[in-house]
C-alpha positions as CSV (number, residue, x, y, z in Angstrom):
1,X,16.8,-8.1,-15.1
2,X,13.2,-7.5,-16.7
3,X,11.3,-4.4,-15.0
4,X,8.0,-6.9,-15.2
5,X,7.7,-10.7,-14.8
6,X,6.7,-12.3,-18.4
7,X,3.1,-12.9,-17.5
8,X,2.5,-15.9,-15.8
9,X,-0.9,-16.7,-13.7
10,X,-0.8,-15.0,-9.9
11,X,-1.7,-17.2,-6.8
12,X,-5.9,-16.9,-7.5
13,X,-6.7,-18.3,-4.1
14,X,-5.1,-15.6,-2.5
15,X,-6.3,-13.1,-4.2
16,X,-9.7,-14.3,-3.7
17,X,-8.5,-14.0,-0.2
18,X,-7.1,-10.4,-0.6
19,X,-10.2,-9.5,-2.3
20,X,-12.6,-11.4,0.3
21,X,-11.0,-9.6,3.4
22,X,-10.6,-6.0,1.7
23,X,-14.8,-6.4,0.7
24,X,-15.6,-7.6,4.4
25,X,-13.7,-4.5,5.6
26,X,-16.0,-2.0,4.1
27,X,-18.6,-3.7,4.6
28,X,-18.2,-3.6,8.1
29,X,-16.6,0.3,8.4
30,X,-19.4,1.3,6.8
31,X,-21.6,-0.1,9.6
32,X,-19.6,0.8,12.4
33,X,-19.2,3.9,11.5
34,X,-22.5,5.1,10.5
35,X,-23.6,6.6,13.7
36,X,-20.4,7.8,14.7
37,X,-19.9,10.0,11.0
38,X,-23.3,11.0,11.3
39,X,-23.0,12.7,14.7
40,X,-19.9,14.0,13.8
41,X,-19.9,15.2,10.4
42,X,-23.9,14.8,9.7
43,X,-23.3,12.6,6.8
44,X,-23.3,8.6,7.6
45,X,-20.9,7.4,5.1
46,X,-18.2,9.8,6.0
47,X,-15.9,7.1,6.9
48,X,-16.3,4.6,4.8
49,X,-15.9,7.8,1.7
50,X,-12.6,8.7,3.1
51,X,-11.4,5.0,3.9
52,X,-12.3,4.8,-0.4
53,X,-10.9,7.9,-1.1
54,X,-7.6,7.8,0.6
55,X,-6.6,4.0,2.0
56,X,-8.3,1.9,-0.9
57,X,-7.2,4.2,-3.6
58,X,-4.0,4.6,-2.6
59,X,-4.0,0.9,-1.9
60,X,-5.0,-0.2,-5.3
61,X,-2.3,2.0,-7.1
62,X,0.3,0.4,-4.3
63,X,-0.9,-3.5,-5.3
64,X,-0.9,-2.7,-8.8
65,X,2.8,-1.8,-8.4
66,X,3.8,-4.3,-5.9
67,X,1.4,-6.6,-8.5
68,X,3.5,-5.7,-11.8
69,X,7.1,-4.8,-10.9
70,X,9.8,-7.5,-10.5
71,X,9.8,-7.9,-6.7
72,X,13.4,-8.1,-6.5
73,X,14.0,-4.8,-7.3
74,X,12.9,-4.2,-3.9
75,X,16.1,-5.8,-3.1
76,X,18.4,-3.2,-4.6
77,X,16.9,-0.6,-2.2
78,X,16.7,-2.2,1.0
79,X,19.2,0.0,2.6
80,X,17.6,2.8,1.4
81,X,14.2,1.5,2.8
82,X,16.0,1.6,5.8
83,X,16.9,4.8,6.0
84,X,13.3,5.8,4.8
85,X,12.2,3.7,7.9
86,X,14.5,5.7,10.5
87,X,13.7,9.2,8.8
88,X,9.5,8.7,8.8
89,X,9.8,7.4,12.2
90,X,11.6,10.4,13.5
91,X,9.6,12.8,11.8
92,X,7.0,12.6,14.2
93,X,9.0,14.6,16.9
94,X,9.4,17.0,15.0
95,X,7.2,20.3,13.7
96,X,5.5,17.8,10.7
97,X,4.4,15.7,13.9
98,X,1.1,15.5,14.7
99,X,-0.4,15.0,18.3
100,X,-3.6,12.8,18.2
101,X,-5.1,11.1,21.7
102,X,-1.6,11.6,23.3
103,X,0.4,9.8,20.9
104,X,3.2,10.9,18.0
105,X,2.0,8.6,15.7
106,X,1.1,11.0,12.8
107,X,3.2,13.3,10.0
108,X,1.6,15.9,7.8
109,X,3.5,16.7,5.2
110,X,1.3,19.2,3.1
111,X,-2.0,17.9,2.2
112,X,-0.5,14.1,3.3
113,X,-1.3,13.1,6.7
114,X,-0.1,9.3,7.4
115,X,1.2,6.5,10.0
116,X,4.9,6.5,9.9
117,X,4.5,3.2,12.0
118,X,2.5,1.5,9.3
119,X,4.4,2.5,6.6
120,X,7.4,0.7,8.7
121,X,5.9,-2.8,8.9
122,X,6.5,-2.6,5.0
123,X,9.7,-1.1,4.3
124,X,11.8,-2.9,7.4
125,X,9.9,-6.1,6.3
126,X,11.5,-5.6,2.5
127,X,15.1,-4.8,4.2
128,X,15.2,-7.8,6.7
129,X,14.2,-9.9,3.8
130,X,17.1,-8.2,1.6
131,X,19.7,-8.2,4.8
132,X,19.0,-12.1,5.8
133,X,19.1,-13.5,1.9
134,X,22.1,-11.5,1.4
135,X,25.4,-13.6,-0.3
136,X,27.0,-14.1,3.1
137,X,26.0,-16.9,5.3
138,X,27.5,-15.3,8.3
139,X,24.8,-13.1,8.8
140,X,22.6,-16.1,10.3
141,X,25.0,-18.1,11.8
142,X,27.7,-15.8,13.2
143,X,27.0,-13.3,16.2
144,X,29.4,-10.5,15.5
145,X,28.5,-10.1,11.8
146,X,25.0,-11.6,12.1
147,X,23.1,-11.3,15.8
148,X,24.4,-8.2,16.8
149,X,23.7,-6.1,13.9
150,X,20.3,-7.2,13.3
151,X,19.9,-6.6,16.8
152,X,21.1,-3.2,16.9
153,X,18.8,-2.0,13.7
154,X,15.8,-3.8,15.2
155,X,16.4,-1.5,18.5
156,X,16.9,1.7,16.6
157,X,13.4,1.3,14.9
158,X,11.6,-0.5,18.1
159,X,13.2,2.6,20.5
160,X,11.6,5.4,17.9
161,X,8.2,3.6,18.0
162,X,8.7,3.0,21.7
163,X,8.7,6.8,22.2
164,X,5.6,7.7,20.3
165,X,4.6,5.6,22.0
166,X,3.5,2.4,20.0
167,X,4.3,-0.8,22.1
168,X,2.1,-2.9,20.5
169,X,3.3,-2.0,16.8
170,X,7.1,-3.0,18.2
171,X,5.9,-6.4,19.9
172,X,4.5,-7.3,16.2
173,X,7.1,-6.0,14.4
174,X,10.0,-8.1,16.0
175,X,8.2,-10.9,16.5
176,X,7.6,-11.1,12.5
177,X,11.4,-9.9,11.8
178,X,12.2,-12.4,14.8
179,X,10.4,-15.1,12.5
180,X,12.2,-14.3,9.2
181,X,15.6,-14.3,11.0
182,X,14.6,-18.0,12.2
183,X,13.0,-19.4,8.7
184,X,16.7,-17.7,7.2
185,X,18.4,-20.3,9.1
186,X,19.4,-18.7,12.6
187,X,20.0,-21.3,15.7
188,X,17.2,-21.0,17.8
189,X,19.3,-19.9,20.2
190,X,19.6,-16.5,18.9
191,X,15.7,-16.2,18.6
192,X,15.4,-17.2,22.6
193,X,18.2,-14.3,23.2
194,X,16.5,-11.8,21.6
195,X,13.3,-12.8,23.0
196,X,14.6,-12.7,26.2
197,X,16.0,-9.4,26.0
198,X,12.9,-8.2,24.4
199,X,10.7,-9.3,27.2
200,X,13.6,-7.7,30.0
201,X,13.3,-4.7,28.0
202,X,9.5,-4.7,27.8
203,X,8.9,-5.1,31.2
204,X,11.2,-2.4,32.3
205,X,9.2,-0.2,30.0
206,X,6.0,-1.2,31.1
207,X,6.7,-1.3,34.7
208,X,8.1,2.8,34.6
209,X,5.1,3.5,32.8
210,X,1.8,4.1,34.5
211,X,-0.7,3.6,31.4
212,X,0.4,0.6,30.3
213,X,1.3,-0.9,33.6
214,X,-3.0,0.1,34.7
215,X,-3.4,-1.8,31.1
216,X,-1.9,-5.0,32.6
217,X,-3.1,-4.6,36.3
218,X,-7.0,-4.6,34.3
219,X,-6.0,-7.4,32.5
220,X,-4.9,-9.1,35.7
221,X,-7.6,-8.0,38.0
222,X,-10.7,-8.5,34.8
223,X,-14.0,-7.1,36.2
224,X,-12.4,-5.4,39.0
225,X,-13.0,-2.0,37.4
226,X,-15.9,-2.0,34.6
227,X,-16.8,1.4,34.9
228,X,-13.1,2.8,34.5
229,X,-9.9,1.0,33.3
230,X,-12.3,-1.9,32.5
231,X,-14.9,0.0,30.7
232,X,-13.5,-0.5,27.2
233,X,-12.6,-4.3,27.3
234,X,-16.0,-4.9,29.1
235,X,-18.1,-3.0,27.0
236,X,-16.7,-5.0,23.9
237,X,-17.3,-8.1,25.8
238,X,-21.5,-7.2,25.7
239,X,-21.1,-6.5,22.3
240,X,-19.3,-9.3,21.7
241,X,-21.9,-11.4,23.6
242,X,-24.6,-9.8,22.4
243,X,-24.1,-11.2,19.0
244,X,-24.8,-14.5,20.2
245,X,-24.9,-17.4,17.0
246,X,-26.4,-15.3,13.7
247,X,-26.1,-11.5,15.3
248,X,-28.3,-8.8,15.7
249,X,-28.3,-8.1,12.4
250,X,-26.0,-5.4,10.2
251,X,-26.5,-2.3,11.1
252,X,-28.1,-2.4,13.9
253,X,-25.5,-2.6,16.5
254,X,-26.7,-0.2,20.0
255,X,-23.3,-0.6,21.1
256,X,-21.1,1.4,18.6
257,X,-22.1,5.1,19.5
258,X,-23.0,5.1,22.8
259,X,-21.3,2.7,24.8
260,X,-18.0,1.1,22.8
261,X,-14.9,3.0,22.5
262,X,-13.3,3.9,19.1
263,X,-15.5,1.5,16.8
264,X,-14.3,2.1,13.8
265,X,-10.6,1.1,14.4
266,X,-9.9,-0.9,17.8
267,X,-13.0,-2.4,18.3
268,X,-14.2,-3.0,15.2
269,X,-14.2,-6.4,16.2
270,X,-16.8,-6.6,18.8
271,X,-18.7,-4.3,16.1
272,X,-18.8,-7.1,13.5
273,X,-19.3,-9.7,16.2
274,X,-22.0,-8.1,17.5
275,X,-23.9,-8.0,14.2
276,X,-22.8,-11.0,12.3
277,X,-22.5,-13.2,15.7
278,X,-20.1,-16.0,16.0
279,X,-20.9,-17.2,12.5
280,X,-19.9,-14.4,11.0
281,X,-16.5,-13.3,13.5
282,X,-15.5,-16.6,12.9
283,X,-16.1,-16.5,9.2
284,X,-13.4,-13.2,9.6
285,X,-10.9,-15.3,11.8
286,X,-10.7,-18.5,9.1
287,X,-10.0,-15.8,6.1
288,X,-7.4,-14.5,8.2
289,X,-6.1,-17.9,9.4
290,X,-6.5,-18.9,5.1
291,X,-4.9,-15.8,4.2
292,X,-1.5,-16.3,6.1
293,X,-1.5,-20.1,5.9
294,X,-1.9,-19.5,2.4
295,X,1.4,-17.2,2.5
296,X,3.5,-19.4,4.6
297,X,2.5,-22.4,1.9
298,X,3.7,-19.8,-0.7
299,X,7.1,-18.9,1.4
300,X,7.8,-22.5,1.3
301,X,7.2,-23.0,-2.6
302,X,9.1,-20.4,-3.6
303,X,12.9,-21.2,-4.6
304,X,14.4,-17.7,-4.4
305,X,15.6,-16.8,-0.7
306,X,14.8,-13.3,-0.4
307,X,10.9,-13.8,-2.1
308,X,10.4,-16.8,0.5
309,X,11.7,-14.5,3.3
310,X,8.9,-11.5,2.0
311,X,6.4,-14.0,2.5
312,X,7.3,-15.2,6.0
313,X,7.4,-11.4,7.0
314,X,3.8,-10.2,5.1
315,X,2.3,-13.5,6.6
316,X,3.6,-12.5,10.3
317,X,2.7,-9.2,10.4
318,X,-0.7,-9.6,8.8
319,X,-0.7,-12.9,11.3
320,X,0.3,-11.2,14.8
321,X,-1.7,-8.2,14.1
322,X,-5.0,-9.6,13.7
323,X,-4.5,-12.1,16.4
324,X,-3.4,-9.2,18.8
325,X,-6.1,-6.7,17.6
326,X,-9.2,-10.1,18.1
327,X,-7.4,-11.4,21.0
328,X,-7.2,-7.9,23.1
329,X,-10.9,-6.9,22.2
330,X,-11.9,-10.3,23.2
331,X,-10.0,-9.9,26.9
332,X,-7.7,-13.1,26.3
333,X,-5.1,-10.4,26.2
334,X,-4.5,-7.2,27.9
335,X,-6.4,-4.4,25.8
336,X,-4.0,-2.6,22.7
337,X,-4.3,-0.1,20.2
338,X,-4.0,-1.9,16.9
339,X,-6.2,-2.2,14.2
340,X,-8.0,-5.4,12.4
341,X,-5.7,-5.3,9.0
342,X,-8.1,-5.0,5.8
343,X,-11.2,-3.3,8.1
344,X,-10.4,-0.8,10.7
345,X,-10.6,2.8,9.3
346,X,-6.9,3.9,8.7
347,X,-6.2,4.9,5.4
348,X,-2.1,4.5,5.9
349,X,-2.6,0.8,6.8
350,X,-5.2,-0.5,4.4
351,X,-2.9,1.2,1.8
352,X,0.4,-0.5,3.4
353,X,-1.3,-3.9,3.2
354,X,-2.6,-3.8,-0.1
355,X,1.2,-3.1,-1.0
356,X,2.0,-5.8,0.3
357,X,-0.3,-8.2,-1.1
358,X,0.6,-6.9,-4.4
359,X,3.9,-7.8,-3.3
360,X,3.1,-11.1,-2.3
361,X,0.6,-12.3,-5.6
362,X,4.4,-10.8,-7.9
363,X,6.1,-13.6,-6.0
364,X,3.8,-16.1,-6.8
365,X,3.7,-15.5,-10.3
366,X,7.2,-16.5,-10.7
């Protein structure tokens, strides 16, 4: 097998799409961030420098790879991608952890600091893919050889990021492995027990744990608390508002410094709807909605099982996330920490996605 395809023409829509989101992203960091970096740091584009420096940098080199090797190399080292998984997550507990707002999300190793979590969504994506397209058909149909193990992996990685804590990261996750293992070919059966002893599981951990259960008690109870546990969701909801049809115009958001929580990553959202209004959030939403539709059309095209099963996965996570991120800022879901793939700041996860849309263009091109 060749190291490179023989050059034949990528999927151009979506990388227009890749290149469309990625541009929108900056454009809108380097808003929401202005007043924050300048406070901080007293330089404005402090952000929006490292987001370049670090995330898109790192995420160019990681498309051009994913762009110009054969994809199903990836295959030969799924296992090893699995380990990978298991070891980054882990490494947060221990001395090359890093605590940030209460949470184990972050390793330093040297002069690298990154997301274990995001570098996950990529790796167990690429061994899912390899595990369900594997020779044996028992994997999808049969429960000893096929059910139970995937179950068993998929609670190993969802129990580290559990404990970091990172709920929201595990709800995406499985839903999007969830959705490979069906589009392999598994009775839907298996999808509704796993579901259902996801959501057992969930609740249990939600219930024994205070923060999260206030987090669902807000959602519950909306407008009950606005100064406290309601703050965040109701201060993006005037921002959101604010922006009425066209926007108060870029830049000139008065709610990202003094009033909205964290606007360069969780509520970067209400950011760009408060300046672009509901043209432009909803111009954000249809390139999101485009670029997965536009994967899922690719998943089904595509002859070879384990390409079409990357596809399925990239599209879900890229899918569930921004619908989570838009959904909680908005208040039709309880509030989360995720960010808006392609715009929050994160350097780890604009990286991660790039990847995998480098990825995804080298499986169109066959």
């Amino acid at each position: 097998m060749n190291l490179f395809f023989a050059r034949k023409a990528p999927d151009y829509f979506l990388l227009v799409l890749v290149l469309l989101l990625t541009i929108v992203g900056l454009v809108v960091l380097a808003s929401a961030s202005s007043d924050l970096g300048k406070v901080k740091f007293d330089d404005s584009a402090y952000y929006l420098k490292h987001q370049m420096s670090f995330g898109l940098s790192l995420g160019i080199l990681g498309f051009i790879v994913g762009f110009f090797i054969n994809y199903q190399h990836y295959r030969k080292i799924a296992f090893l991608l699995l380990i990978l998984s298991i070891v980054v997550l882990a490494l947060v507990f221990t001395d090359f952890g890093v605590l940030a707002r209460n949470t184990n999300r972050w390793v330093q190793l040297g002069p690298l600091r990154f997301q274990p979590a995001e570098i996950v969504k990529l790796t167990f994506v690429i061994y899912c893919a390899a595990w369900l397209a594997g020779k044996r058909k028992n994997r999808v149909s049969d429960v000893k050889t096929g059910l139970v193990p995937f179950a068993i992996v998929s609670g190993i990685i969802s129990g580290l990021l559990i404990f970091q804590p990172a709920t929201s990261t595990v709800v995406i996750l499985m839903l999007s492995v969830m959705a490979m293992y069906f589009a392999s070919g598994a009775p839907i059966r298996y999808i509704f027990y796993l579901l259902g002893v996801g959501l057992v599981l969930l609740s249990i951990i939600i219930y024994t744990t205070p923060y999260r259960l206030q987090r669902i008690m807000t959602y519950i109870n909306d407008g009950a608390d606005t100064q406290g546990a309601g703050y965040h969701v109701n201060q993006a909801l005037i921002a959101i508002g604010t922006g009425n049809i066209v926007g108060v115009g870029y830049g000139q958001s008065i709610s990202k410094l003094s009033y909205l929580p964290t606007p360069i990553d969780d509520s970067i959202f209400a950011v760009a709807s408060e300046e672009f209004g509901f043209i432009g959030s909803s111009t954000i939403v249809i390139l999101f909605a485009l670029l997965v539709l536009r994967l899922l059309y690719l998943s089904h095209k595509t002859s070879d099982r384990f390409g079409s099963l990357l596809l399925v996965g990239f599209s879900c996570i890229i899918g569930f996330q921004a619908f989570v991120n838009m959904a909680a800022i908005s208040g039709i879901i309880p509030l989360t920490g995720v960010p808006l793939p392609f715009i929050s700041y994160g350097g780890t996860a604009l990286a991660v996605f790039l990847t995998m849309m480098g990825i995804s263009l080298n499986v169109s091109r066959q």
